[in-house]
C-alpha positions as CSV (number, residue, x, y, z in Angstrom):
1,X,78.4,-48.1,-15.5
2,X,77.7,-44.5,-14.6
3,X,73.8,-43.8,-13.7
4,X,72.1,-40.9,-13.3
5,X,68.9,-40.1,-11.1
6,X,66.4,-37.2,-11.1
7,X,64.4,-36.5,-8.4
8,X,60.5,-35.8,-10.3
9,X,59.0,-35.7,-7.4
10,X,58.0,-31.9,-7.3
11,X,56.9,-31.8,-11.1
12,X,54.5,-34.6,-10.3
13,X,53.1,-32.6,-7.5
14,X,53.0,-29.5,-9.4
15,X,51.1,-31.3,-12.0
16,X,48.7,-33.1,-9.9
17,X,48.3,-29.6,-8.2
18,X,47.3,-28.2,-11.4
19,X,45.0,-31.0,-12.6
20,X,43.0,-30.4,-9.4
21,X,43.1,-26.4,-10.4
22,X,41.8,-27.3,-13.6
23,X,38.9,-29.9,-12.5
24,X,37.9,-27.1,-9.9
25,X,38.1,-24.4,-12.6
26,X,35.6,-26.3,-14.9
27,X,33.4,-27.8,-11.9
28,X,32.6,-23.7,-11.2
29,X,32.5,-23.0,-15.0
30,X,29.8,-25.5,-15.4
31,X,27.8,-25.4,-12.8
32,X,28.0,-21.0,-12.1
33,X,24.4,-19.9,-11.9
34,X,26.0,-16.7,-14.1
35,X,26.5,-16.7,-17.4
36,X,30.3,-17.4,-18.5
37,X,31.9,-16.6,-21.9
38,X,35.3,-16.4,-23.3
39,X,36.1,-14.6,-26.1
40,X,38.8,-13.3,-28.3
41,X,38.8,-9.4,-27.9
42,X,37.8,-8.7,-31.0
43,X,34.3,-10.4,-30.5
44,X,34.4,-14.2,-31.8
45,X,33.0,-16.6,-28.9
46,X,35.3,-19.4,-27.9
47,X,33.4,-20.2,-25.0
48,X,30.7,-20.3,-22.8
49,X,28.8,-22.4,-19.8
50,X,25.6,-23.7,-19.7
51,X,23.9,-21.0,-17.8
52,X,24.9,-19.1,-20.9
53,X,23.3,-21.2,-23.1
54,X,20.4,-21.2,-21.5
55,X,20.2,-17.1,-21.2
56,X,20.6,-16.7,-24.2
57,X,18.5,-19.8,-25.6
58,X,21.6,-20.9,-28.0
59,X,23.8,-24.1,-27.7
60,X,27.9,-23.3,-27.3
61,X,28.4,-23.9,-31.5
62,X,25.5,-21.5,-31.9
63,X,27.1,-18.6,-29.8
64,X,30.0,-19.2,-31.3
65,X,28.6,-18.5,-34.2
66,X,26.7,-15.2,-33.6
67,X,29.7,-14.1,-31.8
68,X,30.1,-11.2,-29.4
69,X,27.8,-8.9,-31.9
70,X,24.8,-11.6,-31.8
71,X,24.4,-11.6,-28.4
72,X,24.7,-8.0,-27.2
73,X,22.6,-4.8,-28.1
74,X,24.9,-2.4,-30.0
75,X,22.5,0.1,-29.8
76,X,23.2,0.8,-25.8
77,X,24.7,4.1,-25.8
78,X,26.9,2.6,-22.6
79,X,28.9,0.2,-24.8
80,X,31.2,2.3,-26.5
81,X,32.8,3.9,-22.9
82,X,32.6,0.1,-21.7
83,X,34.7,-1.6,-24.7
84,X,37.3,1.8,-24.4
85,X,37.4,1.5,-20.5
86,X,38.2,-2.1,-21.0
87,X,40.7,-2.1,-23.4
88,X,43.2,1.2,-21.4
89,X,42.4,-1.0,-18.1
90,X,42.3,-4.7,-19.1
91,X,38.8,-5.0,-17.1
92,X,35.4,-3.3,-16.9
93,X,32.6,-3.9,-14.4
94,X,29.1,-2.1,-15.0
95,X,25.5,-2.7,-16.8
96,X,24.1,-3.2,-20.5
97,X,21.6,-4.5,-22.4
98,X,22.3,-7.9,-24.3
99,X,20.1,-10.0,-26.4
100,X,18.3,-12.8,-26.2
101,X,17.8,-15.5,-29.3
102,X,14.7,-13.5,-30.2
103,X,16.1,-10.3,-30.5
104,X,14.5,-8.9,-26.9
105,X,17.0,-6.7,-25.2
106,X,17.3,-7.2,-20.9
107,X,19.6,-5.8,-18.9
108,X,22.8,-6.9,-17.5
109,X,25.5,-7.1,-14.7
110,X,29.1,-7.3,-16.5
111,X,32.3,-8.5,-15.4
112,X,34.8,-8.6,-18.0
113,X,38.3,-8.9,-17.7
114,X,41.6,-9.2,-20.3
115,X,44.2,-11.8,-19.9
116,X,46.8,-14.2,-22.0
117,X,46.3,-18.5,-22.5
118,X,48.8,-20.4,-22.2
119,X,50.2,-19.7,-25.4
120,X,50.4,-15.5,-24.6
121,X,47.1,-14.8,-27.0
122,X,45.1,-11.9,-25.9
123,X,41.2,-13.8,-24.2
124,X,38.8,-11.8,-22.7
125,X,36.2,-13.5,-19.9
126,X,33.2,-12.3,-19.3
127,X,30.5,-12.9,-16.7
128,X,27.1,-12.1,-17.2
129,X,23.9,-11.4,-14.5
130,X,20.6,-11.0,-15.7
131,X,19.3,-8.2,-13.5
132,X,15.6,-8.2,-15.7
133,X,13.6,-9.2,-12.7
134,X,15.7,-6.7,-10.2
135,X,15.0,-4.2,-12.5
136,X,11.5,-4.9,-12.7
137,X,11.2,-4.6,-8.9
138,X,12.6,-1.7,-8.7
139,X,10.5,-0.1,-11.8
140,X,7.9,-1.1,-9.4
141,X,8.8,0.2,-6.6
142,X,9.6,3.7,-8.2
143,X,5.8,3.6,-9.5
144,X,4.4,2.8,-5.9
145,X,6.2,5.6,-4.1
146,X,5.4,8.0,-6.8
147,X,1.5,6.9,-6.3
148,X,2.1,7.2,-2.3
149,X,3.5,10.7,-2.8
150,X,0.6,11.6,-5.1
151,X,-1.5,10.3,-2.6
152,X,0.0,12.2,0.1
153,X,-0.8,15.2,-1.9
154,X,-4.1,14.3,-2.5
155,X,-4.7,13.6,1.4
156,X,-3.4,17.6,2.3
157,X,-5.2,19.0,-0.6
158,X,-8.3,17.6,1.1
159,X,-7.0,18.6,4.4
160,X,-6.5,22.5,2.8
161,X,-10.4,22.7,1.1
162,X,-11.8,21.0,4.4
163,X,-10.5,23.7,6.4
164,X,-11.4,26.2,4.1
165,X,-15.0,25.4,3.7
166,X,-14.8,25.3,7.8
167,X,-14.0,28.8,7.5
168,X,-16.0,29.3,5.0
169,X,-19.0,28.1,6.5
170,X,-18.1,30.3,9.8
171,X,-18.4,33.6,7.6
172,X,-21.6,32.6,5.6
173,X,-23.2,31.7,8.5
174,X,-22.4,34.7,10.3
175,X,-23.5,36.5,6.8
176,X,-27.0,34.8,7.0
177,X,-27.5,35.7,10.8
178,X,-27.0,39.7,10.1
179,X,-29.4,39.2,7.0
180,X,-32.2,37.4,9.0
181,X,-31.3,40.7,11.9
182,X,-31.7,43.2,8.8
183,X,-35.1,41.6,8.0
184,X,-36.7,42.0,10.9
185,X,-35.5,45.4,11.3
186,X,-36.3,46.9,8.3
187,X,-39.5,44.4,7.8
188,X,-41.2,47.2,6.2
189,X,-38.8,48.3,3.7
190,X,-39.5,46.5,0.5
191,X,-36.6,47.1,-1.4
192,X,-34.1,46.3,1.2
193,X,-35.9,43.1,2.0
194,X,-35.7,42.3,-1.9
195,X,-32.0,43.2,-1.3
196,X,-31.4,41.0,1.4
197,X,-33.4,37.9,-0.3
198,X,-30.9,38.5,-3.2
199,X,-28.1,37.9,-0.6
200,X,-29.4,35.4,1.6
201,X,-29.7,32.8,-1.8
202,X,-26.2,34.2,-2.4
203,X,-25.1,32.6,0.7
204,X,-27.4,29.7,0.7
205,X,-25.9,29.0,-2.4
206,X,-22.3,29.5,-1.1
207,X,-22.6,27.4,1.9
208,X,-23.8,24.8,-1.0
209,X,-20.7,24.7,-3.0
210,X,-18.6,24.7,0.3
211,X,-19.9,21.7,1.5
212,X,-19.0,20.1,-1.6
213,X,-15.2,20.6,-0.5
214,X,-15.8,18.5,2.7
């Protein structure tokens, strides 16, 4: 009696090997704070994690059903170049906007990437970051500097008018001193006096609207 014996050993590793490839694959699938989809490249959802679900306030069966088109906005001018870059390359990395159940766009971090199952069919995966509060931060921070830089110009226009009424001041004053000089020297001159009353209100008056620069 002839016998034959094959040594299995290796296949059994390989396949406990990929069991624990598998468990590990779908222990970060599930629990990924970012949103993961798969998809076939022409937009149905196959797909997706719970952090998904929960961005875009729809269960798996329902993102499946809206597809690729339900959940991002095809109205961000971006897309096009993204789908085009993706298909030459087989990946794209970058920003849009998506959608959530609602219809309220917020922006995006993408990481998308092309690649065969098991069986050779084209899948695309796709993680997804929702940069809304980043963005919002940084909206913020963009508004805060331009108000410090208005600021700033405020504070050395002030600077600029309080040294100008200084100056200003300097040359009325000195203005009102030869008036009160040309009074007493021509004290009997009526019309000059008149004159010099005209210009000592004048400067009176300017050293008035001066100080209102200080």
């Amino acid at each position: 009696q002839l016998s034959i014996a094959r040594d299995i050993s290796d296949l059994k590793r390989m396949e406990a090997q990929l069991q624990v490839s598998e468990l590990e694959y779908r222990l970060l699938f599930e629990r990924s704070l970012d949103a993961i989809i798969f998809t076939d490249p022409e937009g149905p959802i196959l797909d997706a994690n719970p952090a998904a679900c929960q961005m875009f306030g729809r269960t798996v069966e329902e993102l499946k059903a809206v597809g690729r088109n339900g959940i991002i906005d095809a109205n961000d001018p971006r897309l096009p170049a993204a789908m085009d870059e993706r298909a030459r390359t087989g990946k794209w990395v970058g920003e849009l906007n998506f959608l959530r159940r609602d219809g309220t766009p917020f922006p995006c971090e993408i990481s998308s990437v092309l690649f065969k199952d098991k069986q050779g069919c084209p899948k695309a995966g796709v993680i997804i970051r929702d940069i809304s509060l980043r963005k919002q931060a940084e909206d913020l921070q963009q508004k805060l500097n331009a108000e410090l830089q208005q600021s700033q110009k405020l504070d050395s226009l002030g600077n600029l008018a309080g040294g100008v009424a200084h100056d200003m001041n300097n040359i009325l004053g000195a203005i009102q001193a030869v008036i009160e000089t040309l009074k007493l020297k021509h004290a009997g001159d009526p019309a000059l006096t008149a004159s010099l009353q005209v210009i000592d209100k004048a400067s009176v008056l300017g050293k008035s609207l001066v100080g209102g620069l200080t």
